[in-house]
Each structure stands twice: as C-alpha cells, then as structure tokens.
C-alpha positions as CSV (number, residue, x, y, z in Angstrom):
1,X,-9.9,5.2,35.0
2,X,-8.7,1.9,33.5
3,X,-5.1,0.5,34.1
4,X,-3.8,0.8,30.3
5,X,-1.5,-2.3,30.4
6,X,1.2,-2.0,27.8
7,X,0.8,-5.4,26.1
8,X,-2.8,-4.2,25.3
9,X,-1.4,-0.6,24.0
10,X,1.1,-2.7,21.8
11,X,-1.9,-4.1,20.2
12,X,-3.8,-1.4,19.9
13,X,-1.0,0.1,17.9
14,X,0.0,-2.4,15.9
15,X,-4.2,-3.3,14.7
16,X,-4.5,0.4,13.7
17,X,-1.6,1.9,13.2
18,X,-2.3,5.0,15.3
19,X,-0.3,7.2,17.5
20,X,1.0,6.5,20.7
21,X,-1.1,9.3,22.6
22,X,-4.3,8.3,20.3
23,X,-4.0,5.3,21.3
24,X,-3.8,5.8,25.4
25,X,-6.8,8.5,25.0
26,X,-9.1,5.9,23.3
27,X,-8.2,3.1,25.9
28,X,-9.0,5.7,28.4
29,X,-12.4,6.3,26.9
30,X,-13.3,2.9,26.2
31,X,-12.2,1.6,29.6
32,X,-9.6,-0.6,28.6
33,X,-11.5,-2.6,25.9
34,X,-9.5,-2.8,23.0
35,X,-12.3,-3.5,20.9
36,X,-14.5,-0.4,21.8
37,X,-10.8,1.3,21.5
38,X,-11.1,0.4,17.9
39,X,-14.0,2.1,17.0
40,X,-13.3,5.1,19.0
41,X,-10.0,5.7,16.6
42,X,-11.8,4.4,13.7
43,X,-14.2,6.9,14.5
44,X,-11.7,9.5,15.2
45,X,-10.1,8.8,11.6
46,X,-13.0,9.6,10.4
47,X,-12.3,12.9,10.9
48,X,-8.8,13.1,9.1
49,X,-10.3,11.4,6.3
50,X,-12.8,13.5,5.0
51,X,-10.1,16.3,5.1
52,X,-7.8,14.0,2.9
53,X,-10.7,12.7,0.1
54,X,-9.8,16.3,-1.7
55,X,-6.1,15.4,-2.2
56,X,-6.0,13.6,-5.9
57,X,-4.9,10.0,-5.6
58,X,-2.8,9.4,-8.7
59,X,-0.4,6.5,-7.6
60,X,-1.6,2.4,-6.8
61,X,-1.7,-1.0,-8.2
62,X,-3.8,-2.9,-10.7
63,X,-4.9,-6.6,-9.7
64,X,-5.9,-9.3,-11.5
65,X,-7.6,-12.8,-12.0
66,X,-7.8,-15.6,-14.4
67,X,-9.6,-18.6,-13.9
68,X,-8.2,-22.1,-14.6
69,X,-10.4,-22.4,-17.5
70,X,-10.1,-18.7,-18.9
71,X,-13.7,-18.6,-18.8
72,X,-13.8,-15.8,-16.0
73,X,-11.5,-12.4,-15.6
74,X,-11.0,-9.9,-13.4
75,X,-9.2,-6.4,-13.0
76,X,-9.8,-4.6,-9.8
77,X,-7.6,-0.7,-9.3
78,X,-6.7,0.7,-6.0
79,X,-5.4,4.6,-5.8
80,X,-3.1,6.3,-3.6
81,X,-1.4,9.5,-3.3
82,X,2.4,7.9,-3.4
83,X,4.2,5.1,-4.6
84,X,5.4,5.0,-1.3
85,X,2.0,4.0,0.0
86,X,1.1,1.5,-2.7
87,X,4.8,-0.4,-2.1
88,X,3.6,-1.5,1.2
89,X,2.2,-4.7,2.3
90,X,-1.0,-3.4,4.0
91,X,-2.0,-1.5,0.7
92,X,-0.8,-4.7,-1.5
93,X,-2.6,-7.0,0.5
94,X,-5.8,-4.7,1.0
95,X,-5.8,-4.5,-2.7
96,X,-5.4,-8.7,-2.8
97,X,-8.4,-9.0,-0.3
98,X,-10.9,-6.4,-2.2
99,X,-10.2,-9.2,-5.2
100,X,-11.0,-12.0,-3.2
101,X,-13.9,-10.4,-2.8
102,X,-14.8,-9.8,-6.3
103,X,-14.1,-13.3,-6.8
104,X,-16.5,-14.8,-4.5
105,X,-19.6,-11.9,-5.1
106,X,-19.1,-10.9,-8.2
107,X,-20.5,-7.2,-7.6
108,X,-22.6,-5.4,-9.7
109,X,-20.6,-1.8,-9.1
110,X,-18.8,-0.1,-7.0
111,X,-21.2,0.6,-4.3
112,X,-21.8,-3.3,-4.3
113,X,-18.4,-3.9,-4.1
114,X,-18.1,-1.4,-0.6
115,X,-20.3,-3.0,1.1
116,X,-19.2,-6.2,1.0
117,X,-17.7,-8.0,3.8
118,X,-13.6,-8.9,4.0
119,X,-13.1,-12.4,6.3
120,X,-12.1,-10.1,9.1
121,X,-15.7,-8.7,9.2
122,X,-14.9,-5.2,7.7
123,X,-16.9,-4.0,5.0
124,X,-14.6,-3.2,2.1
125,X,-15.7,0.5,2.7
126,X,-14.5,0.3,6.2
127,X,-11.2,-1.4,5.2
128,X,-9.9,1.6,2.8
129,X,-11.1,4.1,5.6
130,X,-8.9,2.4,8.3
131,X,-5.8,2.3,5.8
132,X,-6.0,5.9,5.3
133,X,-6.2,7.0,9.0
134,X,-3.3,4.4,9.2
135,X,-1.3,5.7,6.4
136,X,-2.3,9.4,6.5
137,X,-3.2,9.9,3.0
138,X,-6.3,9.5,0.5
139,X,-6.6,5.6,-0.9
140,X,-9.6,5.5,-3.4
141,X,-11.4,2.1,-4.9
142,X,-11.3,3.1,-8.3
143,X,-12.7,1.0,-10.8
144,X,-12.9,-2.9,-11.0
145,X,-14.5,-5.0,-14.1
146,X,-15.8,-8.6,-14.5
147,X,-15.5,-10.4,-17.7
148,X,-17.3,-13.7,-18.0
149,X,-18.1,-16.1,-21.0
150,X,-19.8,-19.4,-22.2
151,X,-18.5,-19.5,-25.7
152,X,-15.3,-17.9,-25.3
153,X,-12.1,-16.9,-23.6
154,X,-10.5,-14.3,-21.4
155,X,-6.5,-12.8,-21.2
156,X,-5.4,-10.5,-19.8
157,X,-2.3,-8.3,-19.7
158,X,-0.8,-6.8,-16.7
159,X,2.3,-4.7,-18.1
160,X,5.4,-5.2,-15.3
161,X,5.0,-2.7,-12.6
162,X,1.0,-3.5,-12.3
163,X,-0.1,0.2,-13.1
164,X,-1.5,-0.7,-16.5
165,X,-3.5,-3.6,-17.7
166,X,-6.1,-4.5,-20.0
167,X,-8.2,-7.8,-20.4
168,X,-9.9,-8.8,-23.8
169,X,-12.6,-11.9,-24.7
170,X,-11.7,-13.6,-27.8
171,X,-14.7,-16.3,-29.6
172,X,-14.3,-18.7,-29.9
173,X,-12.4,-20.6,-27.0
174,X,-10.0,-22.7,-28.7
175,X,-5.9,-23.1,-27.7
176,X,-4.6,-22.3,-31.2
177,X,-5.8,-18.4,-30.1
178,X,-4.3,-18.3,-27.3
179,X,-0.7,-16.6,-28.2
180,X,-3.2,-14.2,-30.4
181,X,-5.4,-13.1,-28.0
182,X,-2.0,-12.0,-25.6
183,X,-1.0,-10.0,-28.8
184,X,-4.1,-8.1,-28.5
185,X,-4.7,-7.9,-24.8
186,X,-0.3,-6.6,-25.2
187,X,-2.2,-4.3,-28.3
188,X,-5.0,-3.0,-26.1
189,X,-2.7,-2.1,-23.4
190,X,-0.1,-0.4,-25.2
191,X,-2.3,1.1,-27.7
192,X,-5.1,3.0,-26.0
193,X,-7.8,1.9,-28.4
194,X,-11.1,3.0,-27.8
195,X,-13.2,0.8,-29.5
196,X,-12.9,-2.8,-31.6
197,X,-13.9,-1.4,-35.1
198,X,-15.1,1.8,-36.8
199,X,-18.7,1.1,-36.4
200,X,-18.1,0.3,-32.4
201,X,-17.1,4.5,-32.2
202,X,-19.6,6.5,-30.7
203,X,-21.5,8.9,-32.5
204,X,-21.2,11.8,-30.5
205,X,-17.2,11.0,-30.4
206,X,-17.1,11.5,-34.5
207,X,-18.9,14.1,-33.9
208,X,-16.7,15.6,-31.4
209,X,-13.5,15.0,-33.7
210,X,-15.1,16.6,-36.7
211,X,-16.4,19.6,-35.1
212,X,-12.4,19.9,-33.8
213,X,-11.4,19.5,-36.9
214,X,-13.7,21.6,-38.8
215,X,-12.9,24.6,-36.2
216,X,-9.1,23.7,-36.4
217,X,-9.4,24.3,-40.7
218,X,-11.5,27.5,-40.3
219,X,-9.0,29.3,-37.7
220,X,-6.1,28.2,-40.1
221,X,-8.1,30.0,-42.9
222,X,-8.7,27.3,-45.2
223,X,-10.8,27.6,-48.1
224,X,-14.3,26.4,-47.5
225,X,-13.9,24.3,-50.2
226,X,-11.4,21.7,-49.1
227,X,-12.6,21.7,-45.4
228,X,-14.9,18.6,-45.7
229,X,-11.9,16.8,-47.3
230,X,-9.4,18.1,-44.4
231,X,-11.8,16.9,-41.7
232,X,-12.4,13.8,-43.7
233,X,-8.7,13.3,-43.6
234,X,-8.4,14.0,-39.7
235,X,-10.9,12.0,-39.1
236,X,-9.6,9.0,-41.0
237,X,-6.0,9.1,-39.1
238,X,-7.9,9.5,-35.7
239,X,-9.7,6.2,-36.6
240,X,-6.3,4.4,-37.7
241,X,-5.1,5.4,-34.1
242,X,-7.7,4.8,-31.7
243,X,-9.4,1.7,-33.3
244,X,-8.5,-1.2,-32.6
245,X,-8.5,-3.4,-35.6
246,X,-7.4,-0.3,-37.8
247,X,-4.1,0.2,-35.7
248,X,-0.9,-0.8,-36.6
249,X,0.0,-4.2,-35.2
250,X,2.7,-3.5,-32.2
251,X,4.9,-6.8,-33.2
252,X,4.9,-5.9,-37.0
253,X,4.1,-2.0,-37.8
254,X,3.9,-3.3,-41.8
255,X,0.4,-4.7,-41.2
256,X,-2.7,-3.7,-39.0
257,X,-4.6,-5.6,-36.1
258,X,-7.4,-6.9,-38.8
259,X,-4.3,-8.0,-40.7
260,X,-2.8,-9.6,-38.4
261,X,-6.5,-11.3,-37.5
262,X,-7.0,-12.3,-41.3
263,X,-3.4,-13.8,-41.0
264,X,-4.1,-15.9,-37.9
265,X,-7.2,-16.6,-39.6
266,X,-6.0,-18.4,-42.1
267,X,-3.7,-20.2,-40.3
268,X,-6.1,-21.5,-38.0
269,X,-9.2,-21.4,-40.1
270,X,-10.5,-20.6,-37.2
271,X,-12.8,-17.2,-37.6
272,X,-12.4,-14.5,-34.8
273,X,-14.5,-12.7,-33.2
274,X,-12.7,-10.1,-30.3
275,X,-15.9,-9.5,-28.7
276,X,-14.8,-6.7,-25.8
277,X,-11.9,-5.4,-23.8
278,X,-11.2,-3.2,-20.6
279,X,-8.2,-1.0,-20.5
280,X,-7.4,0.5,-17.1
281,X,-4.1,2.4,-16.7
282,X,-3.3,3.5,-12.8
283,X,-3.7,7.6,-12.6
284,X,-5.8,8.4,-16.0
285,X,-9.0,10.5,-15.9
C-alpha cells in the first residue's frame, strides 16, 4: 500500500470536492496517483448521480453573450436544485465556461454542446457530472440558443437576478433601433409572448384554445347559438395576451407593441422588421 502523503490528500480534496475517507480509499486504490485517484471518485460519483437525476432541478442562472457588433447572441441556462448551489463560484463559473464554449463551437444542440471540450480537458458532460458529486445535488444543462445575423441586430435582456432573459433580432441593423429593440427584448421578457404576430401562432395552438373554449361554453350551458361568438371572443383576448405585437406596450399600456412599432416607425422612417426571439425563464416547463 502507497504512503498517502497529506499534501497530496489536500489536493485531492480540494480538485474534487470529496470526502475525507473517499478520498484516502481512492489514493489507496490508485496507488498514490492522484490522477488515477480522480477517475476512481469520478467514477464513484457516478454512482450518486444517477440516484440524484430524478430530483427536479428548478433553481440556476441564465448566461449571456453579445458581440461587439450585435451581430451574434447567445443565452445558455444551467439548473440546480437550490439557490444555494447556483450562488456559488464553482456553479457560476461552470456556467461561464459551458458559454465560452458556445462561443467558440457554436453547437448545433445539446448533445453537441456535452461533448465538447472545456480548456481543462473535460468534456462539458463530464464537467456538470463532477459538480454534482461535488455539490451533492442534480445540476442539469438545460437549454442554450444561438442567434446570428447578416442584415440585422441582436439584444438581449437579462432581468436582475439572471433567472429570466430573453434575446430578440431586429432588421434592419441601424443605431436609431437600438433603445426599441431593448423595449421589446424588456417586452418579450416580461410578457411571455408566444409568437411575433397572429399568423406566427400555431395551428394546432388555436385549435387547442378553441376547443377549451368551446368545452368551457357548453359545461356553462350556453346556448348553442352564441358559442361561436364566445369562443371567438376568447380566442381574440388570448391573442391580445400572448402575441407579441398585439400586447399592450409595457412602458405605455394606452398603445400596443405594433403601435408602439408604427410610432418608432415614423420617427425613424426606418421600417421594422422583429424577425425572432428566445424567452427562457430559469425553472418553467
């Protein structure tokens, strides 16, 4: 059996985050290498983390990027199970790293994204497994998006707090939009919208509302008569809430977002085009 020396257990502990006793029985194993030691505790974290991927990770942070030239964006979410967790500095700069990353590769989807390398060699896969046998809960890479454009711009939004974001392209790129396309990326985020204009909703969503609505009229007893007009109603408020050029405008509730576009518009003479957006908020479904 190797002699453990107690500068190497220090290390040990301090690059994984492990237990004392863990950390003597994987020296022991590996025979005093540190580096073999490693693996033997990543591998033995392993175990504990399948048994924590079942607990719901509802708490993290939101990350962001915008490029010099607003031509390229990026919002990247990391989950936890506490707030505690996602106030540290590992899970912060974790977090910070996996954006780098995006950065640099500009990934496809998640399963891209995992497998890429971090400067210390770790896949990004490996790196959120080693923080959860550190921490001792469930961290999950959630969802990241990419915006990039030739004839536009990109803002985005992170509300104070960094658990709710949202990131918008505007057309074209021009500086007199700027302070507009923060309204709306402020809009989006506050707002929930889930699509630009009416004809952006999908199908099977109207379809979804009016079938609610219709089954909502008939269990109130309402004559048959009047339920196309009820549903019609509904349907019309549902659009004015979860559209975004149809909402009210969050600086001025007297006009709507297209208002407000027609307004700045005119200003500018400058037509507008907001071509897509992301909304992430940390913990939704």
């Amino acid at each position: 059996m190797a002699d453990i020396k107690p500068e190497v257990l220090r290390e040990l502990r301090e690059r994984t985050g492990a237990g004392l006793m863990d950390c003597k029985k994987a020296l022991i194993e590996a025979d005093g290498d540190i580096e073999k030691a490693v693996e033997i505790l990543r591998k033995m974290g392993l175990a504990k983390i399948e048994k924590k991927l079942t607990k719901e990770a509802r708490q993290g942070l939101i990350a962001s990027y915008l490029s010099d030239d607003r031509k390229f964006g990026v919002l990247v979410e990391l989950n936890c199970e506490t707030d505690f967790v996602s106030a540290t500095d590992e899970f912060k700069t974790l977090l910070n790293e996996i954006l780098e990353v995006i950065k640099e590769y500009k990934p496809k989807d998640l399963e891209e994204l995992k497998s890429l390398k971090l400067k210390n060699g770790d896949s990004v896969d490996e790196a959120v497994k080693l923080l959860i046998s550190k921490v001792g809960e469930n961290i999950v890479l959630r969802r990241f998006s990419i915006f990039q454009t030739d004839d536009g711009f990109i803002e985005i939004y992170v509300h104070p707090g960094s658990m709710l974001a949202s990131m918008v392209e505007i057309k074209p790129k021009d500086e007199k939009l700027y302070q507009f396309a923060k309204d709306i990326a402020m809009q989006i985020a506050a707002m929930n919208p889930i699509a630009i204009s009416e004809n952006d909703v999908p199908q099977d969503i109207i379809e979804r509302e009016k079938n609610i609505y219709r089954e909502q009229a008939i269990s109130e007893g309402k004559p048959e008569k009047v339920i196309d007009r009820i549903v019609e109603g509904k349907l019309k408020a549902f659009l004015s809430e979860r559209v975004l050029l149809n909402q009210q405008f969050i600086k001025d509730n007297t006009k709507t977002v297209l208002e407000y576009k027609k307004e700045i518009e005119n200003q500018t003479n400058i037509p507008i085009t907001i071509s897509r957006f992301v909304r992430f908020k940390v913990g939704e479904e």
